[in-house]
N, CA and C atoms as an extended XYZ file, in Angstrom:
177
Properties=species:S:1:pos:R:3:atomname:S:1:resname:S:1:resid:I:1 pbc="F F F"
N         0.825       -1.183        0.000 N   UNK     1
C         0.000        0.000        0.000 CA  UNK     1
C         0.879        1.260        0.000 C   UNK     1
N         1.928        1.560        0.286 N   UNK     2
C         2.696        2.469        1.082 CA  UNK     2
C         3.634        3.106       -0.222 C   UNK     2
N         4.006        1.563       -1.362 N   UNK     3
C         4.714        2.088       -2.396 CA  UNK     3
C         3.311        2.127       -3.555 C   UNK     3
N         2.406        1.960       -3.308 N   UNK     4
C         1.471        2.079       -4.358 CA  UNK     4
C         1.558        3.503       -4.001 C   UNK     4
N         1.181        4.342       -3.006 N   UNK     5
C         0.660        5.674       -2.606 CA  UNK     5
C         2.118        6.669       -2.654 C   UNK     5
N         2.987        5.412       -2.580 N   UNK     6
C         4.539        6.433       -2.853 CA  UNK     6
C         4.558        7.192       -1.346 C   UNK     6
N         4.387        6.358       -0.293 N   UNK     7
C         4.958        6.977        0.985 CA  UNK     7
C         5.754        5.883        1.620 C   UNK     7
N         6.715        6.835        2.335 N   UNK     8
C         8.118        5.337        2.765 CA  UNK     8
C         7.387        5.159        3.647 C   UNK     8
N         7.627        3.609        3.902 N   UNK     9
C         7.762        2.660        4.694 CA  UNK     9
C         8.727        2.168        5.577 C   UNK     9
N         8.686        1.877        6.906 N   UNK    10
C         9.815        1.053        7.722 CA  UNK    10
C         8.965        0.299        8.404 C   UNK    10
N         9.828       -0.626        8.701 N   UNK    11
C         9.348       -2.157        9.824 CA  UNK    11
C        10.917       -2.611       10.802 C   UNK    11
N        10.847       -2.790       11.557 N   UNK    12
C        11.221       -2.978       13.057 CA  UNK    12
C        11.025       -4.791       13.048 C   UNK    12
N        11.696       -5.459       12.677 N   UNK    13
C        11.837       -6.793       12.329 CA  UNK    13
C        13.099       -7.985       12.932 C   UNK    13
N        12.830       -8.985       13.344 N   UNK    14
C        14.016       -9.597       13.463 CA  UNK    14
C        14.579      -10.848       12.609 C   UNK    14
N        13.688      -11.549       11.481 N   UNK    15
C        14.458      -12.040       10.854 CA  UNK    15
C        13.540      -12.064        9.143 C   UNK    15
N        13.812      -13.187        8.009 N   UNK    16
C        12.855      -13.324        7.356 CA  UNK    16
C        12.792      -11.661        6.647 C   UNK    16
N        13.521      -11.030        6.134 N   UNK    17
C        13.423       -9.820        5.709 CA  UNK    17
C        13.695       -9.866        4.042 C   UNK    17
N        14.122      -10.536        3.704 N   UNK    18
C        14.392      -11.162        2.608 CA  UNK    18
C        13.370       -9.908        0.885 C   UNK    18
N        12.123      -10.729        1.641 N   UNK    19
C        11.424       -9.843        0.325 CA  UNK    19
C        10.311       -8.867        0.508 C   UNK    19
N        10.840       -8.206        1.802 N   UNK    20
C        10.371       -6.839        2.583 CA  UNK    20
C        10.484       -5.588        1.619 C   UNK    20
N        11.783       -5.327        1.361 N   UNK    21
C        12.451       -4.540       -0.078 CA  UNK    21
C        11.253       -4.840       -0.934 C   UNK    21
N        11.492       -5.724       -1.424 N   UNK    22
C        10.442       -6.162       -3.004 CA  UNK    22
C         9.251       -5.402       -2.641 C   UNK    22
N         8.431       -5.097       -1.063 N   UNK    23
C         7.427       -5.073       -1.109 CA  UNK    23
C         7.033       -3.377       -0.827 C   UNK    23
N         8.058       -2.761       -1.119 N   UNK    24
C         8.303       -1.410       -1.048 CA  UNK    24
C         8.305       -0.832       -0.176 C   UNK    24
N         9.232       -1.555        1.394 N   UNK    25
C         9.525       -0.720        2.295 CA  UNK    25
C        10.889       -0.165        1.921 C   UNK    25
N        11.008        1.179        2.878 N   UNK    26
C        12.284        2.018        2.680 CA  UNK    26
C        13.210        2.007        3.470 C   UNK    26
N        12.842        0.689        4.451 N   UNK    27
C        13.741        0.806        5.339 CA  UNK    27
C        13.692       -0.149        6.900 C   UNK    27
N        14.162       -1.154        6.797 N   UNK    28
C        13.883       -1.882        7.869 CA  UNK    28
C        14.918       -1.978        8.427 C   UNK    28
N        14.488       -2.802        9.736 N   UNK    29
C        15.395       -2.276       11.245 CA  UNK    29
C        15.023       -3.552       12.237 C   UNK    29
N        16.247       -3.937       12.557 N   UNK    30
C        16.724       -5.327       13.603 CA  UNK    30
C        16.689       -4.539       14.950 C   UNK    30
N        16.044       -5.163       16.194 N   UNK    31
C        15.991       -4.626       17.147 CA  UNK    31
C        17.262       -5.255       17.780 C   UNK    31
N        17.673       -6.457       17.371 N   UNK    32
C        18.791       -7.227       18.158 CA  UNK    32
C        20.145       -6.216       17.073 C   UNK    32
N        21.296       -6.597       18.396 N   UNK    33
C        22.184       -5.332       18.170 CA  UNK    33
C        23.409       -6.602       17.956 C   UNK    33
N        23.328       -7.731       17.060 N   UNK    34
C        24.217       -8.895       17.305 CA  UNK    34
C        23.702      -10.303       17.971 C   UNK    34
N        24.512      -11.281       17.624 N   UNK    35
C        24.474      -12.285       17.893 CA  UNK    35
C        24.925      -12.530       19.930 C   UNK    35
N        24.004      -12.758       20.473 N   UNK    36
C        23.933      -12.892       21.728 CA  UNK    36
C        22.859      -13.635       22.258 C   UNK    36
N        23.356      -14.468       23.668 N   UNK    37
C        22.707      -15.206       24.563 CA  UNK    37
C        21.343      -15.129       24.461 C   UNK    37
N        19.911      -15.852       24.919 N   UNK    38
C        18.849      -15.369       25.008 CA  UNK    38
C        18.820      -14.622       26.086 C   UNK    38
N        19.182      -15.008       27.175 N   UNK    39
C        18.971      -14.568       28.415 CA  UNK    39
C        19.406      -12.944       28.563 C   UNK    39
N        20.771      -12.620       27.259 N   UNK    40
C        21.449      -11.201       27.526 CA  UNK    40
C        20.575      -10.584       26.732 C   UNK    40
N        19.807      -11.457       25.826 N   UNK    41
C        19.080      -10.383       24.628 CA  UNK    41
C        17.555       -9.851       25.301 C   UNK    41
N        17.246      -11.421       26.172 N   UNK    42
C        16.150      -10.500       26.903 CA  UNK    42
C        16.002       -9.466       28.067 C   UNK    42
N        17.341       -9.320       28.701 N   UNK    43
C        17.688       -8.607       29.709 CA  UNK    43
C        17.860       -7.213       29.157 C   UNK    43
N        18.294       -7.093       28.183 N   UNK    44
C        18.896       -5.685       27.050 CA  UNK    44
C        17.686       -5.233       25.956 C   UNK    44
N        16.141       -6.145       25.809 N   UNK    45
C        15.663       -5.668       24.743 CA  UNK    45
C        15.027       -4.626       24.865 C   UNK    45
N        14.396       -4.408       25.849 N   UNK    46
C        14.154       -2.442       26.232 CA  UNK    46
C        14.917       -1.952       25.537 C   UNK    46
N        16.209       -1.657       26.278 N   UNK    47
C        17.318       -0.714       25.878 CA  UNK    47
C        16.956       -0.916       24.213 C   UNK    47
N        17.657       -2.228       23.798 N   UNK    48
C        17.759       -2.128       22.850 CA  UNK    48
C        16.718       -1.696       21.252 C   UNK    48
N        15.384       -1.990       22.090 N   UNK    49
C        13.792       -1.331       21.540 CA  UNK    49
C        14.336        0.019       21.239 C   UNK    49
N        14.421        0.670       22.145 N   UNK    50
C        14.526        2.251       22.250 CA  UNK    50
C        15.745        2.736       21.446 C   UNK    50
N        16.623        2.232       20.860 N   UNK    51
C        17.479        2.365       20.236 CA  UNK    51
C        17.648        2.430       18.998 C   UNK    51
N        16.929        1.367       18.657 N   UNK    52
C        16.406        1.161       17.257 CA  UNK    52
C        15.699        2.062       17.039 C   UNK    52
N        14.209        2.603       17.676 N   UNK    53
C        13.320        3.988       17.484 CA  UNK    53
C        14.322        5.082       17.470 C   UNK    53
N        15.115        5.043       18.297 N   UNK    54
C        15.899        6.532       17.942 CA  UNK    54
C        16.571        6.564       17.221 C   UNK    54
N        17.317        5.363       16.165 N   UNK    55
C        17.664        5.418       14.592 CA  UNK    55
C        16.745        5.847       13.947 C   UNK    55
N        15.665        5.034       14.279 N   UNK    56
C        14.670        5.537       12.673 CA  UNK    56
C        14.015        6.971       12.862 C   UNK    56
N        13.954        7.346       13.958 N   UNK    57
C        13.624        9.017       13.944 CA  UNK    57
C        14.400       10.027       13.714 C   UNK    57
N        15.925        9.371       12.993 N   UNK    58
C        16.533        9.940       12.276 CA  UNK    58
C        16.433       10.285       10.732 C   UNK    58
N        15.346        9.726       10.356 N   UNK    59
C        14.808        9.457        8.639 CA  UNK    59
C        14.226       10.888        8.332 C   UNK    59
């Protein structure tokens, strides 16, 4: 819908991104910051939530 109407798009995603592009987003975004533990990734994913939003409110 977003590239039919010609307005960018982003998505906040963690894997499977593959044919996101094709589907005319402008811009997607991994909340995980690297390959790490479950236990460290769930202890850090706040932080790391909020991090990711304050990249893309750089667009």
């Amino acid at each position: 819908m977003a590239k039919k109407n010609q307005v960018p798009a982003i998505a906040v995603v963690d894997e499977n991104i593959e044919s996101l592009y094709d589907n005319g987003l402008s811009g997607i975004f991994s909340i995980n910051r690297g390959a790490k533990d479950f236990q460290i990734t769930k202890k850090n994913s706040k932080v790391d939530l909020i991090l990711t939003i304050e990249s893309i409110s750089y667009l």
